[in-house]
Chimera marker file (.cmm) of the C-alpha trace (Angstrom):
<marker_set name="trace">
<marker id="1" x="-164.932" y="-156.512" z="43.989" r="1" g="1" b="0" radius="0.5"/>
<marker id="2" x="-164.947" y="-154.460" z="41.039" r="1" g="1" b="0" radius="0.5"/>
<marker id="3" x="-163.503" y="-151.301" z="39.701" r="1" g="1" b="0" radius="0.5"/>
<marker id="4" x="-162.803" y="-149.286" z="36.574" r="1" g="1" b="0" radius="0.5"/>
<marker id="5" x="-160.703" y="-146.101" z="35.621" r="1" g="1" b="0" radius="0.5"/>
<marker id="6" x="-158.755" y="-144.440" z="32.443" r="1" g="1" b="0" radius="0.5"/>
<marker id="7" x="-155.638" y="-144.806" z="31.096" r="1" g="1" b="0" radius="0.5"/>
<marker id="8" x="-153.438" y="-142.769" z="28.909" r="1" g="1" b="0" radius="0.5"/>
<marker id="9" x="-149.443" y="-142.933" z="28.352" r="1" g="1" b="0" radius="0.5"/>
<marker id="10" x="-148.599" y="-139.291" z="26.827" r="1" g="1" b="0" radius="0.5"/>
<marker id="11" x="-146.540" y="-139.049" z="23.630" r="1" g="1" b="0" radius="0.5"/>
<marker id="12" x="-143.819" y="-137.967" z="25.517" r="1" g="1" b="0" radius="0.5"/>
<marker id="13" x="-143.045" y="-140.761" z="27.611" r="1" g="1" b="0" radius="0.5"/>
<marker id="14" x="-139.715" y="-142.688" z="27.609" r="1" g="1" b="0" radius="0.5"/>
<marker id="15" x="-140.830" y="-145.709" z="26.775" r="1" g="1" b="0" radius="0.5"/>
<marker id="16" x="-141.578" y="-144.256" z="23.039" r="1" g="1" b="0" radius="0.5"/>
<marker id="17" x="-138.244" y="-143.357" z="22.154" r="1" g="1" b="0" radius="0.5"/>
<marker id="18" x="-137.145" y="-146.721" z="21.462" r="1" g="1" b="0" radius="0.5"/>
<marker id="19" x="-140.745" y="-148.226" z="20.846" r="1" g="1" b="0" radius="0.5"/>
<marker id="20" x="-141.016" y="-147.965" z="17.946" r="1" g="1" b="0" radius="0.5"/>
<marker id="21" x="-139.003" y="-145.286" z="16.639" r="1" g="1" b="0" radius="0.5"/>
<marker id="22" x="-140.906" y="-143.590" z="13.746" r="1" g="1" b="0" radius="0.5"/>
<marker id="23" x="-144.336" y="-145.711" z="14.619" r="1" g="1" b="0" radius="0.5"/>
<marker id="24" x="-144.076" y="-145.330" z="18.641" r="1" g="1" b="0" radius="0.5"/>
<marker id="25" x="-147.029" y="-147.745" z="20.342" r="1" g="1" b="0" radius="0.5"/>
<marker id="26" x="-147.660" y="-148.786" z="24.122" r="1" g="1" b="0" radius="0.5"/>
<marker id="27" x="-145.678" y="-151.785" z="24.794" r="1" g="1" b="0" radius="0.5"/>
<marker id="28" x="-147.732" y="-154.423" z="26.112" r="1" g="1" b="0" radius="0.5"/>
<marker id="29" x="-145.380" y="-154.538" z="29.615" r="1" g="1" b="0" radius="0.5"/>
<marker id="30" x="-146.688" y="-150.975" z="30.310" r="1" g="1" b="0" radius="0.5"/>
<marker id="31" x="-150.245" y="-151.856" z="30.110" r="1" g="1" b="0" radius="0.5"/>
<marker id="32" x="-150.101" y="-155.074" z="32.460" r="1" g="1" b="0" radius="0.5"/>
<marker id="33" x="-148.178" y="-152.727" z="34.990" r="1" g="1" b="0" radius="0.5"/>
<marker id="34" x="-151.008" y="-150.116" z="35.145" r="1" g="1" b="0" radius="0.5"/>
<marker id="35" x="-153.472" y="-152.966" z="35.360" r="1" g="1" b="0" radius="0.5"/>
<marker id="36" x="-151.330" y="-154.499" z="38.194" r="1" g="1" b="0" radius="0.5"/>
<marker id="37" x="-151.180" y="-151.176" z="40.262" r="1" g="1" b="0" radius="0.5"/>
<marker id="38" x="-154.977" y="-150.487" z="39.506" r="1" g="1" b="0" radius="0.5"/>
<marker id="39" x="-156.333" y="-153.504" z="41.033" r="1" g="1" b="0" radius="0.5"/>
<marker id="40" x="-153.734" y="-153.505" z="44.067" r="1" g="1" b="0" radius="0.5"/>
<marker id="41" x="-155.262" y="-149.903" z="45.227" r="1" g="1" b="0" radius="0.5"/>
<marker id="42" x="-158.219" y="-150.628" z="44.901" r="1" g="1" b="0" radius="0.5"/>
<marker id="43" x="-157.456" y="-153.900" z="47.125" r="1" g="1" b="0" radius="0.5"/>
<marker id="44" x="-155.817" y="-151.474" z="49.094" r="1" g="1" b="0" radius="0.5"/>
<marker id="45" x="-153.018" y="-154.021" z="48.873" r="1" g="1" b="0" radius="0.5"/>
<marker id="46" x="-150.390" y="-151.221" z="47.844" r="1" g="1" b="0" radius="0.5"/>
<marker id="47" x="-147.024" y="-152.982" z="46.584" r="1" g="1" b="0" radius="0.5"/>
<marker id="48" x="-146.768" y="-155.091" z="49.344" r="1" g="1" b="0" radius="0.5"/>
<marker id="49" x="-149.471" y="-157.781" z="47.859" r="1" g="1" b="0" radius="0.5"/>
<marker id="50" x="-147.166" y="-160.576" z="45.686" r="1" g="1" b="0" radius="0.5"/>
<marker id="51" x="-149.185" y="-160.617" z="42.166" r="1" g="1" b="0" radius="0.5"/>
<marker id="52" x="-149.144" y="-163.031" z="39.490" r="1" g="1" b="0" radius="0.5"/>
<marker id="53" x="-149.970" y="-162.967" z="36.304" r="1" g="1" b="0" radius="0.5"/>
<marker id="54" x="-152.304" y="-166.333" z="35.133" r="1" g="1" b="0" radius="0.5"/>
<marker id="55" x="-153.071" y="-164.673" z="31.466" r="1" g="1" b="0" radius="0.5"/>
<marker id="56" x="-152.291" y="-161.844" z="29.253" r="1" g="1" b="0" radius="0.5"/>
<marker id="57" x="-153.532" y="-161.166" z="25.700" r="1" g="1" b="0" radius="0.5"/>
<marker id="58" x="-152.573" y="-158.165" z="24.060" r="1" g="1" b="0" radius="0.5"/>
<marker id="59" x="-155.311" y="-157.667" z="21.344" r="1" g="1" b="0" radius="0.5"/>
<marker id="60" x="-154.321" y="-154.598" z="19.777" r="1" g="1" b="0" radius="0.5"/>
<marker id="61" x="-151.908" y="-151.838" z="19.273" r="1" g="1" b="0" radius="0.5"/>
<marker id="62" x="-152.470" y="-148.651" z="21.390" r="1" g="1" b="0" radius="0.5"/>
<marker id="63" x="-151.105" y="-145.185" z="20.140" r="1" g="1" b="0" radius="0.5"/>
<marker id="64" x="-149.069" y="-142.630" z="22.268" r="1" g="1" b="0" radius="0.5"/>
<marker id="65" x="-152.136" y="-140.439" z="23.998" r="1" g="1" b="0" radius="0.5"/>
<marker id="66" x="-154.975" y="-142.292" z="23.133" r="1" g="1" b="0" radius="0.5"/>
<marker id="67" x="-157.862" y="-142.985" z="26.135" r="1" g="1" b="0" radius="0.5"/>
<marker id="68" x="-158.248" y="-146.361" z="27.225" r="1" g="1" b="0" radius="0.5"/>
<marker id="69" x="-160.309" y="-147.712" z="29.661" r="1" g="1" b="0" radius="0.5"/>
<marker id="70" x="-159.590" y="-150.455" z="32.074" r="1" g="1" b="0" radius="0.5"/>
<marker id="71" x="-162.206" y="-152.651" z="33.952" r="1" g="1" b="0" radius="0.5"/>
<marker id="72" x="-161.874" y="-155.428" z="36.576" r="1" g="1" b="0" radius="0.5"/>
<marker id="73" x="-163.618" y="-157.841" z="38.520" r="1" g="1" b="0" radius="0.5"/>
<marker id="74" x="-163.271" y="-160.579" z="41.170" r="1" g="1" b="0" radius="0.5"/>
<marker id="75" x="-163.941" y="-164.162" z="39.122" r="1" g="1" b="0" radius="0.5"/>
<marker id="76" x="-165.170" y="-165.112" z="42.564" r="1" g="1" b="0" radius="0.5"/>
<marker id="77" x="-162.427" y="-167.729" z="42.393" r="1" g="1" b="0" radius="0.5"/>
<marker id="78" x="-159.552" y="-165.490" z="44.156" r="1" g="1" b="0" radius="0.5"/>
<marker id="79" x="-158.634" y="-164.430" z="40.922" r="1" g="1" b="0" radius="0.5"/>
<marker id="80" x="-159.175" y="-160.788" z="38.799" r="1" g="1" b="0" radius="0.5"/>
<marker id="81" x="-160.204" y="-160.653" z="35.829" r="1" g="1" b="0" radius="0.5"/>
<marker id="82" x="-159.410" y="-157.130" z="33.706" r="1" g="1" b="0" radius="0.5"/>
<marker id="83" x="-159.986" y="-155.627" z="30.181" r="1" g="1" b="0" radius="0.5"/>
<marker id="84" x="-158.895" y="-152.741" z="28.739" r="1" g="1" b="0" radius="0.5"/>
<marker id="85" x="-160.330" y="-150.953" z="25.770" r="1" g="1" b="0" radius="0.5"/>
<marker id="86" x="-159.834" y="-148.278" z="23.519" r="1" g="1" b="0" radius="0.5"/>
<marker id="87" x="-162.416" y="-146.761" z="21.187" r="1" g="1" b="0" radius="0.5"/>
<marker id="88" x="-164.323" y="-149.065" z="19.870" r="1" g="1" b="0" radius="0.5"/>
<marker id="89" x="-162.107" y="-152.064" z="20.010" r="1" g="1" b="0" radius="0.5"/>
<marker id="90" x="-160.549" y="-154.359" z="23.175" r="1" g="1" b="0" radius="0.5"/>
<marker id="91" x="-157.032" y="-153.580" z="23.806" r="1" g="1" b="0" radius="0.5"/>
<marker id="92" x="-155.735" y="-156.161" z="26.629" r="1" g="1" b="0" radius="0.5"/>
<marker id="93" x="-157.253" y="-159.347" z="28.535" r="1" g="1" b="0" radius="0.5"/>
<marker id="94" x="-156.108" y="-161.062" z="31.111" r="1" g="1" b="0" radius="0.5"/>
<marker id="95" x="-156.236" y="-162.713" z="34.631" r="1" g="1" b="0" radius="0.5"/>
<marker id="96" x="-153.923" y="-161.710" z="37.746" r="1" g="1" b="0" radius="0.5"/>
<marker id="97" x="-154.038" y="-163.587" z="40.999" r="1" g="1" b="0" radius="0.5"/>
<marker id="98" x="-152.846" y="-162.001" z="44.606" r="1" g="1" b="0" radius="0.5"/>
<marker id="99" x="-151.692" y="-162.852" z="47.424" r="1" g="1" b="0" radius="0.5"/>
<marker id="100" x="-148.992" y="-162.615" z="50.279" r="1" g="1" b="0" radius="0.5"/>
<marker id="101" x="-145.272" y="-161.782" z="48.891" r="1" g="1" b="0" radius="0.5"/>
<marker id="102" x="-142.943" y="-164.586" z="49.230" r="1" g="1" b="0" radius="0.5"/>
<link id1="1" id2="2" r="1" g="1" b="0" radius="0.2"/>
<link id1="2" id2="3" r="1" g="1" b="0" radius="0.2"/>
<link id1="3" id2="4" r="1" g="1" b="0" radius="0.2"/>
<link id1="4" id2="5" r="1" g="1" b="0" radius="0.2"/>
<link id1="5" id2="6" r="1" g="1" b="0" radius="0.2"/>
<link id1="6" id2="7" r="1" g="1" b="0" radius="0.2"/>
<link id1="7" id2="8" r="1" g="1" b="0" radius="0.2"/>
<link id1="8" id2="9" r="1" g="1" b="0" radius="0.2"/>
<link id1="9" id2="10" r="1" g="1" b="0" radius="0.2"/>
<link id1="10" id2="11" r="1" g="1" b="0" radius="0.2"/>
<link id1="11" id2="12" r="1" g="1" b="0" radius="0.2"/>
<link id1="12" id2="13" r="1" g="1" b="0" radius="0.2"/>
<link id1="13" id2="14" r="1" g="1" b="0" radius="0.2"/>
<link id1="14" id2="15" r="1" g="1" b="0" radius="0.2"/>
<link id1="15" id2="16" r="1" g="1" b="0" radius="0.2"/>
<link id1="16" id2="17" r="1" g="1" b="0" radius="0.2"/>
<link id1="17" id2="18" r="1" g="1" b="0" radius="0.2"/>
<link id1="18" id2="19" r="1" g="1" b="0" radius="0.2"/>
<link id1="19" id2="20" r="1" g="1" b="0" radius="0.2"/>
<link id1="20" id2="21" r="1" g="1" b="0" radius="0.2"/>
<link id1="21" id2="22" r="1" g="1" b="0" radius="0.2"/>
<link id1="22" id2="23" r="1" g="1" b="0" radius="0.2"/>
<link id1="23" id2="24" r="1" g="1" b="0" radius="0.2"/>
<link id1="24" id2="25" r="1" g="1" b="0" radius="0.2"/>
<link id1="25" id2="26" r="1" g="1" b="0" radius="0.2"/>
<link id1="26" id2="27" r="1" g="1" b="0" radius="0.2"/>
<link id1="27" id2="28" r="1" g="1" b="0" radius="0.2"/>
<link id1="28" id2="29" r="1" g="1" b="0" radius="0.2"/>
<link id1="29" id2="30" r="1" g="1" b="0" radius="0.2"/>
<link id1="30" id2="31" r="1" g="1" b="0" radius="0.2"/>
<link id1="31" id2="32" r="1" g="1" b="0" radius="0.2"/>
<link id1="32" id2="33" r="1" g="1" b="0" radius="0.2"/>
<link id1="33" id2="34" r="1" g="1" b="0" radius="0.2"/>
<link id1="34" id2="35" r="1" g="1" b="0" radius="0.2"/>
<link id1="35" id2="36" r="1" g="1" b="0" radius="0.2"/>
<link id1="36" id2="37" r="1" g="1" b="0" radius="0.2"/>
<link id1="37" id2="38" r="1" g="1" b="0" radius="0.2"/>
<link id1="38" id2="39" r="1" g="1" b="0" radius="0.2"/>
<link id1="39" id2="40" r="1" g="1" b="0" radius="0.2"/>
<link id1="40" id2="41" r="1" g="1" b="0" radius="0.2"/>
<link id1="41" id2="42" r="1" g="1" b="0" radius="0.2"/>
<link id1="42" id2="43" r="1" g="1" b="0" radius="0.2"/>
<link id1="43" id2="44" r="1" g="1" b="0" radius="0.2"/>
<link id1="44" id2="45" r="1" g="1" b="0" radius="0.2"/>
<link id1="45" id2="46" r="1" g="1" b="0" radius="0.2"/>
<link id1="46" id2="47" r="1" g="1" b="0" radius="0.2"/>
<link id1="47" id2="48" r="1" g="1" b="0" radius="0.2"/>
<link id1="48" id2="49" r="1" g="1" b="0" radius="0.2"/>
<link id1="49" id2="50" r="1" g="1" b="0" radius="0.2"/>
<link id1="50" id2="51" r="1" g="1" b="0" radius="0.2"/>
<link id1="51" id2="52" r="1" g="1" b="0" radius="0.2"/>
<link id1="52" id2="53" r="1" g="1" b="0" radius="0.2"/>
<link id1="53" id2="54" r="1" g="1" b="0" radius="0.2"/>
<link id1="54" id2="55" r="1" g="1" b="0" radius="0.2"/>
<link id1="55" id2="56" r="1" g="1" b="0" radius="0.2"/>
<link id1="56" id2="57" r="1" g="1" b="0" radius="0.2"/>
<link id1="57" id2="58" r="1" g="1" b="0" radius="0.2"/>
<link id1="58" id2="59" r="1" g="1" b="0" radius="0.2"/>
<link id1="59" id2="60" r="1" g="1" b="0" radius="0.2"/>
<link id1="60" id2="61" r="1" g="1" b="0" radius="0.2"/>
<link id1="61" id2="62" r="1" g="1" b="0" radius="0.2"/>
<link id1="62" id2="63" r="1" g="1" b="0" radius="0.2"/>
<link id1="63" id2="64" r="1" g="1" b="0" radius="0.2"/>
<link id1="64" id2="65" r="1" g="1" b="0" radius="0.2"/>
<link id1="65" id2="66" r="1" g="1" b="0" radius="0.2"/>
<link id1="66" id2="67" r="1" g="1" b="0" radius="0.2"/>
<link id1="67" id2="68" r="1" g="1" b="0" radius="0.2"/>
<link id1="68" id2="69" r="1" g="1" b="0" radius="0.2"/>
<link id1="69" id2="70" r="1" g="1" b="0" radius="0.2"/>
<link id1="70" id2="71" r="1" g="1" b="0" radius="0.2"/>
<link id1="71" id2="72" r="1" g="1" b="0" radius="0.2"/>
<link id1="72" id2="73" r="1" g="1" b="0" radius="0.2"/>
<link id1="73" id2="74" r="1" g="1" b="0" radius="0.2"/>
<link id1="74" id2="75" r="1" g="1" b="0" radius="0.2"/>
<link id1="75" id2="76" r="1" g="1" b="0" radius="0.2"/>
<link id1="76" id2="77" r="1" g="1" b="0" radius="0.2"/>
<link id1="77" id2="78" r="1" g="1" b="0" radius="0.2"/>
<link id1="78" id2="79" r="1" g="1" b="0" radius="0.2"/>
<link id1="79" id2="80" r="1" g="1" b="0" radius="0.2"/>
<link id1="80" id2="81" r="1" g="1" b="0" radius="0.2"/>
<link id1="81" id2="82" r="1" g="1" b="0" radius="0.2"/>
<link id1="82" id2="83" r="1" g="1" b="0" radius="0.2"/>
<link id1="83" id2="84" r="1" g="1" b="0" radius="0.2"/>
<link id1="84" id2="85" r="1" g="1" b="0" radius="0.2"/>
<link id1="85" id2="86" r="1" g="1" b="0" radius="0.2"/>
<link id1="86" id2="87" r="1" g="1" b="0" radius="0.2"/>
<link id1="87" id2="88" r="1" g="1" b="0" radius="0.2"/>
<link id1="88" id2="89" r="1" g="1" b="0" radius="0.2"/>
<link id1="89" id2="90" r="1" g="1" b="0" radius="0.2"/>
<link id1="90" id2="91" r="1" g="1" b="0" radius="0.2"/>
<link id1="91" id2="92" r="1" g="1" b="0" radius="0.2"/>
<link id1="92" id2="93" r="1" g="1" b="0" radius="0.2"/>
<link id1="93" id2="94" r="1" g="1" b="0" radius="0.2"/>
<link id1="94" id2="95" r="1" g="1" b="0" radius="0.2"/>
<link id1="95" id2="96" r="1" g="1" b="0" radius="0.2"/>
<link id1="96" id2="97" r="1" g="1" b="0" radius="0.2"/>
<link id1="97" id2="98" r="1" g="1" b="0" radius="0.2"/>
<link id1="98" id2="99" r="1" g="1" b="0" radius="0.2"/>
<link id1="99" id2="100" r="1" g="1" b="0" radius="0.2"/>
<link id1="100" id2="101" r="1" g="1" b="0" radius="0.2"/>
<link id1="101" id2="102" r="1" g="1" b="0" radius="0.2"/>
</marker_set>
């Protein structure tokens, strides 16, 4: 299984007003969430499928608005594999395993 779609968090958001004040960029916690609910509709999991997170890099600082693209794939090993990127540059990494909550 693989997938892809776009991202953008909007300037306006609440997460911005206290990161950063002045210099406001995506917290890394926001982009693992969309990730997270990205690959469990498209496993048509929903919320009920327990995830875990096996990696996470966060590469590079996203800006309020900006377009970002996020790709996954089964590893073929149970686990997914996802990127995201922004223009011209990778944004996030990491590896998220599913399976039935606990």
């Amino acid at each position: 299984m693989q997938g892809e779609t776009s991202l953008s968090f909007p300037a306006g958001h609440p997460v911005f007003a206290g990161h950063f004040p002045g210099q406001p960029i995506v917290p890394g916690v926001l982009l693992l969430d969309a990730a997270v609910h990205a690959v469990q509709q498209a496993l048509a999991a929903g919320a009920g499928a327990a995830c875990q997170v096996h990696s996470a890099k966060f590469l590079s600082p996203v800006a309020p608005g900006e377009i970002l693209h996020l790709s996954w794939s089964d590893s073929g090993t149970g686990q997914i594999r996802f990127g995201i990127a922004g223009p011209g540059r990778q944004v996030a990494t990491g590896v998220l395993g599913f399976g039935s909550p606990a």
